[in-house]
C-alpha positions as CSV (number, residue, x, y, z in Angstrom):
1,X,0.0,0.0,0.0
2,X,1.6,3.3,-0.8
3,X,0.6,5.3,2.5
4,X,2.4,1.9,4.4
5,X,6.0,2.2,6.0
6,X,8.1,0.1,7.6
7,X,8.2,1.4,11.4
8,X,10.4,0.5,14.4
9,X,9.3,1.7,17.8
10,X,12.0,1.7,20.5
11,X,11.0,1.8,23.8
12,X,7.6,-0.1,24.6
13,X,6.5,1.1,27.8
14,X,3.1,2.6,28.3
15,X,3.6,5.0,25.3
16,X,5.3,2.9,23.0
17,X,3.7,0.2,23.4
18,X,0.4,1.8,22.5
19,X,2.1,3.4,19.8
20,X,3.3,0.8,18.4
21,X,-0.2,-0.8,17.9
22,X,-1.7,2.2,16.6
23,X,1.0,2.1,14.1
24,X,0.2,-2.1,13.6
25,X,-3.3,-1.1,13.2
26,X,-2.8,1.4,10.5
27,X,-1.4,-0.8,8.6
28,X,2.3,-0.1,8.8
29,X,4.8,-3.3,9.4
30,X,5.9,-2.5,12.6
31,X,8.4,-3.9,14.6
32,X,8.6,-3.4,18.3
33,X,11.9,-2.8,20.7
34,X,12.5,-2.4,24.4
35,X,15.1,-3.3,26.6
36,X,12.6,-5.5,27.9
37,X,12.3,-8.7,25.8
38,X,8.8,-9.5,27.4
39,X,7.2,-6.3,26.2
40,X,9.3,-7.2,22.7
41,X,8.1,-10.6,23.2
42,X,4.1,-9.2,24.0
43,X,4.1,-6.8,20.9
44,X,4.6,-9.7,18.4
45,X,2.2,-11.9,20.2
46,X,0.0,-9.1,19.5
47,X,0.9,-9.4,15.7
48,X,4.1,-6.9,15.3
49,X,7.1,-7.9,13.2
50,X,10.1,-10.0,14.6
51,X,14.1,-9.3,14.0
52,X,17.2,-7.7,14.8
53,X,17.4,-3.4,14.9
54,X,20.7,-3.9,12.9
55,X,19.4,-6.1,10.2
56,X,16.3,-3.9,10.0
57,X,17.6,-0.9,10.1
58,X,18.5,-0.2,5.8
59,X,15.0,-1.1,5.1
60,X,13.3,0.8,7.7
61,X,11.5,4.0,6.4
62,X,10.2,5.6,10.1
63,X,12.4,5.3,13.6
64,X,9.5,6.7,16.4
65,X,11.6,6.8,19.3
66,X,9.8,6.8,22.9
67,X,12.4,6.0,25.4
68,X,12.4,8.3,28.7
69,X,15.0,11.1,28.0
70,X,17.7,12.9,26.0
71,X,20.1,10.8,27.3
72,X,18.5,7.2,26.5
73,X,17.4,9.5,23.2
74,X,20.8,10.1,22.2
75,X,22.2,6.7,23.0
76,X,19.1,4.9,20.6
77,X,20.4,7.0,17.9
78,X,23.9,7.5,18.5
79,X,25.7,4.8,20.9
80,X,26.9,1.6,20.9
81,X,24.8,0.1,17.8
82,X,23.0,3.1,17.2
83,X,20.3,3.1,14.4
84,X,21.0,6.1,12.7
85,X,24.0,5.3,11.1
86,X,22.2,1.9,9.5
87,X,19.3,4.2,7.9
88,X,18.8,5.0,4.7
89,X,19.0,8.5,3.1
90,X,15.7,9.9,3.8
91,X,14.3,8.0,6.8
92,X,12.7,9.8,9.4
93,X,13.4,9.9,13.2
94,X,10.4,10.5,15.4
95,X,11.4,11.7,18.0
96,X,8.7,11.3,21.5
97,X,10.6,11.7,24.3
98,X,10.3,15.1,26.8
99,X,14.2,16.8,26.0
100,X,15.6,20.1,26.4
101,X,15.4,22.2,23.0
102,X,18.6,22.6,22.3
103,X,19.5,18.9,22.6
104,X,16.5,18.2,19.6
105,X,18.3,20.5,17.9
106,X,22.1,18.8,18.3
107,X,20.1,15.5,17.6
108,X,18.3,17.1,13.9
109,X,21.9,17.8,12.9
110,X,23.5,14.6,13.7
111,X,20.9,13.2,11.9
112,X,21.5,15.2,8.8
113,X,25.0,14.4,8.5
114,X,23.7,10.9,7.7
115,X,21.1,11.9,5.4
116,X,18.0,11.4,8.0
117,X,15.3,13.8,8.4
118,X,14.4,14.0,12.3
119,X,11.2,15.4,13.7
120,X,11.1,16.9,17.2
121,X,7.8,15.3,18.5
122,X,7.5,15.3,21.5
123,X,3.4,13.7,22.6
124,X,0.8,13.9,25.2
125,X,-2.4,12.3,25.7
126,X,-1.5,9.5,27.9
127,X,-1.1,5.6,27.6
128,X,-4.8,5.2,27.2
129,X,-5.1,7.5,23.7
130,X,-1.3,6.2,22.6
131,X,-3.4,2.9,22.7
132,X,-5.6,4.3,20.4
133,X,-4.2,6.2,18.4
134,X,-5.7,9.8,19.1
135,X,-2.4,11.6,20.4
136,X,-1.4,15.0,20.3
137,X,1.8,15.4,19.0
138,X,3.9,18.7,19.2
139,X,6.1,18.5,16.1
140,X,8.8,20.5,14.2
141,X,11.3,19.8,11.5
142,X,11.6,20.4,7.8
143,X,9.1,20.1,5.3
144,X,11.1,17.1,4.6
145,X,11.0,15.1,7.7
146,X,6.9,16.0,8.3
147,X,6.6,14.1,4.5
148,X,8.3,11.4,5.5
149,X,6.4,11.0,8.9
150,X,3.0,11.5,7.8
151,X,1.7,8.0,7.5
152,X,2.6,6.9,10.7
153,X,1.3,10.2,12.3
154,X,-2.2,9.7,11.0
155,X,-2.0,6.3,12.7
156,X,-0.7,7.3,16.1
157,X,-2.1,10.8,16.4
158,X,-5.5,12.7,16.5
159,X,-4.0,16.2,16.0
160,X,-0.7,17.1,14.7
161,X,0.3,20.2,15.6
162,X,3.4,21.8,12.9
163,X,4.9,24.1,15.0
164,X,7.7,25.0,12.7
165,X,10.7,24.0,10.1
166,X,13.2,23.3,12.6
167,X,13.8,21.2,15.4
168,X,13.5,22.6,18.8
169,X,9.8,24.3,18.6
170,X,8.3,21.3,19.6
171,X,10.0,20.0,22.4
172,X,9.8,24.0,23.7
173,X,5.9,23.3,23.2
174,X,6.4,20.5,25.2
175,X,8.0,22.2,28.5
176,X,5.1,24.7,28.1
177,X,3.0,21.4,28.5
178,X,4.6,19.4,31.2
179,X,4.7,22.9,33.4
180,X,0.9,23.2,33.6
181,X,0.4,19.3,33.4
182,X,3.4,18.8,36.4
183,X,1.3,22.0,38.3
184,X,-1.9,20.5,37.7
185,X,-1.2,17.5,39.4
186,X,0.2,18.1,42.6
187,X,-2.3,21.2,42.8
188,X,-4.8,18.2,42.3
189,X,-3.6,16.2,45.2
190,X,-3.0,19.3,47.8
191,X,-6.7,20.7,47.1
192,X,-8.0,17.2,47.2
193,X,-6.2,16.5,50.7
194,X,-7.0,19.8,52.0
195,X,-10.8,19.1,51.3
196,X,-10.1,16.1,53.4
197,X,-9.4,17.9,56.6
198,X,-12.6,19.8,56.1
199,X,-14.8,16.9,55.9
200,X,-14.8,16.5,51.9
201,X,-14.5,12.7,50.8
202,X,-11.8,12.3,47.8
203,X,-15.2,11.2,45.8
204,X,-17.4,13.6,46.9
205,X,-14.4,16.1,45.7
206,X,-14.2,14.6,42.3
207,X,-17.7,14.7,41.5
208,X,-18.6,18.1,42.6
209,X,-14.8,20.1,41.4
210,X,-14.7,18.2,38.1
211,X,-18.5,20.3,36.9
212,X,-16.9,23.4,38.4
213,X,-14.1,26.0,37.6
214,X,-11.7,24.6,39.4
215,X,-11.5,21.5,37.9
216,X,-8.7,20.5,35.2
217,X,-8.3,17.8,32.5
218,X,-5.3,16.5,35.1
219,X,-7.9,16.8,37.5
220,X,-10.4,14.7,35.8
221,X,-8.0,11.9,35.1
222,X,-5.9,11.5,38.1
223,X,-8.1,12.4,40.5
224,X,-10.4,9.0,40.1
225,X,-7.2,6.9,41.0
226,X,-7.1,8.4,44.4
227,X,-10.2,7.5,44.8
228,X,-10.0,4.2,43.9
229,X,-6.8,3.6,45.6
230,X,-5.5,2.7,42.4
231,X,-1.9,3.6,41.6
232,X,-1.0,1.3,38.6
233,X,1.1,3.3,36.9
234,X,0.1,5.1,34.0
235,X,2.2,7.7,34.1
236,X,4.8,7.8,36.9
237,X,6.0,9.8,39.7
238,X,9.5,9.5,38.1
239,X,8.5,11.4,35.0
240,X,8.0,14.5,36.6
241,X,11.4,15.4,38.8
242,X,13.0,14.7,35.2
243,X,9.9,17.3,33.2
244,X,9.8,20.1,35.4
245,X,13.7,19.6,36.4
246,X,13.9,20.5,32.2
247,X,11.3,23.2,32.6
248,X,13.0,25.0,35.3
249,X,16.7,24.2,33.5
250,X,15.2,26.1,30.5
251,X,13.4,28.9,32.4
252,X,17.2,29.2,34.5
253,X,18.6,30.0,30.8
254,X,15.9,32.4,30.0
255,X,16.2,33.8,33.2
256,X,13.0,33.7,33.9
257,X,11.5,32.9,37.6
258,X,9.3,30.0,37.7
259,X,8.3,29.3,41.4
260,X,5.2,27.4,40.9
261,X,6.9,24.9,38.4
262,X,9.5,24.8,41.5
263,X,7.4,23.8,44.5
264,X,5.6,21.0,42.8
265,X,9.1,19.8,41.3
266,X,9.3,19.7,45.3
267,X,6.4,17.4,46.0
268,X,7.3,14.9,42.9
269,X,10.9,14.8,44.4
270,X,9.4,14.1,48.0
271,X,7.0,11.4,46.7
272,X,9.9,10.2,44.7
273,X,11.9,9.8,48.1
274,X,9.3,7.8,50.3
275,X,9.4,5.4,47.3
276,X,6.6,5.8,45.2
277,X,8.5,6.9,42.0
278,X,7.3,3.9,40.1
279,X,3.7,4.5,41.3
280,X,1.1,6.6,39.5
281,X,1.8,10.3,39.9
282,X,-1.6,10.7,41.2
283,X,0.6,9.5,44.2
284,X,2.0,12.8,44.8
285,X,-1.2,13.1,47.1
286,X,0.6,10.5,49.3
287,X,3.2,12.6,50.5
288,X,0.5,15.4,51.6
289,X,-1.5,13.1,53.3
290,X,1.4,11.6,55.4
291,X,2.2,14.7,56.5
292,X,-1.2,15.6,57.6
293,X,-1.9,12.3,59.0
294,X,-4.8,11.6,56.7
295,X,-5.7,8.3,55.4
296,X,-6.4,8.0,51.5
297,X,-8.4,5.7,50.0
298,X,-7.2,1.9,50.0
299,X,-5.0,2.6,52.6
300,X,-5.2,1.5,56.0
């Protein structure tokens, strides 16, 4: 078909992996990689392709990289066995992961010296649209690299957003993103423990703030887990000291002051250190209600 590529996804966690099938689904061959062979194992169970990333890698036409951060970006592309330098002239890089600017930038380069379009695109949406397929994707990079992409973007991603030629716009959109996403939450969990103290049950507090101007689409989606006691991870605690730590990194360089963006960096790095990094970050609410003594939901 002559809107199919052939698509790697590296890194299969609860992004990628939904990625990836959204990609299956729309009708790309589509072969699945993590540094966990029972999530590679899983994807072709669930009908993706099977091989080696160096064997592939002259034939592949789209690279959507969704690892963690610019360092696990960088060594994908660039380290010991890195795919770049097995692409063909004019394969694309997709590029998901939360990095600072300038690093999508150094990263578009490198990849031009070997004839590889790369698109900044850094997504949100959350495991349960990357599943299907309805993403928003912040992107930017050259005419070039969006033609390239195009097929598999229609697959993963509801809306598309082409911030500009060059790479670096999007992952800037990106910081804009995880500020008032990162904010959102941990307001979330301080208003919904301060409501306990007055009497307000965490549900009672969902349904009433979620109808009224207070409420949030963070809010809305977190908030529910509290009050099911329900912290399977589907995004974790240990995504946010690494978001807003980039935030603040780029706001130190602009030299602008970002104090709300700091105190919740606190709370993430608090939850992080009483051991719930792996949890959901709705379990930011944790560390507020150990310290008021409260008991949340599921908890005894």
């Amino acid at each position: 078909m002559e809107n199919t590529r052939q698509t790697a996804v590296i890194g299969l966690g609860s992004m990628g992996y939904g990625i990836a099938l959204s990609a299956l689904r729309g009708g790309h061959q589509t072969y699945g990689f993590d540094v966990n062979a029972e999530q590679a194992a899983r994807f072709v169970a669930d009908g993706g392709q099977t091989g080696a990333l160096g064997d592939l890698a002259p034939q592949l036409e789209v690279v959507v990289v969704v690892v963690l951060n610019a360092a696990q970006t960088e060594s994908v592309l660039f380290g010991d066995n890195g795919v770049v330098a097995d692409l063909a002239k004019g394969a694309v890089v997709i590029a998901c992961a939360t990095v600072p600017p300038d690093f999508a930038k150094s990263m578009s380069a490198r990849c031009a010296e070997y004839g590889v379009h790369y698109l900044d695109a850094p997504i949100s949406g959350g495991s349960i649209k990357a599943a299907q397929g309805k993403l928003s994707i912040m992107a930017a990079g050259t005419p070039e690299a969006f033609d390239a992409a195009r097929p598999v973007l229609d697959s993963i991603a509801e809306t598309v957003f082409e911030l500009g030629d060059s790479a670096g716009v999007g992952s800037a959109m990106k910081a804009v993103n995880q500020l008032l996403a990162g904010v959102h939450i941990a307001t979330m969990a301080e208003a919904l423990t301060f409501g306990m103290t007055q009497g307000v049950s965490p549900d009672k507090f969902v349904e009433v703030i979620s109808k009224c101007a207070g409420t949030s689409w963070m809010l809305e989606n977190r908030a529910p887990h509290i009050v099911a006691g329900d912290y399977t991870p589907h995004s974790s605690v240990n995504i946010w000291p690494k978001d807003l730590g980039i935030v603040l990194d780029i706001a130190k360089n602009a030299q602008f002051s970002a104090p709300i963006t700091a105190a919740a960096l606190q709370q993430f790095v608090a939850a992080a250190g009483q051991g719930l990094g792996h949890e959901d970050d709705a379990a930011v609410a944790k560390v507020y209600a150990r310290n008021a003594g409260l008991t949340l939901p599921g908890e005894s």
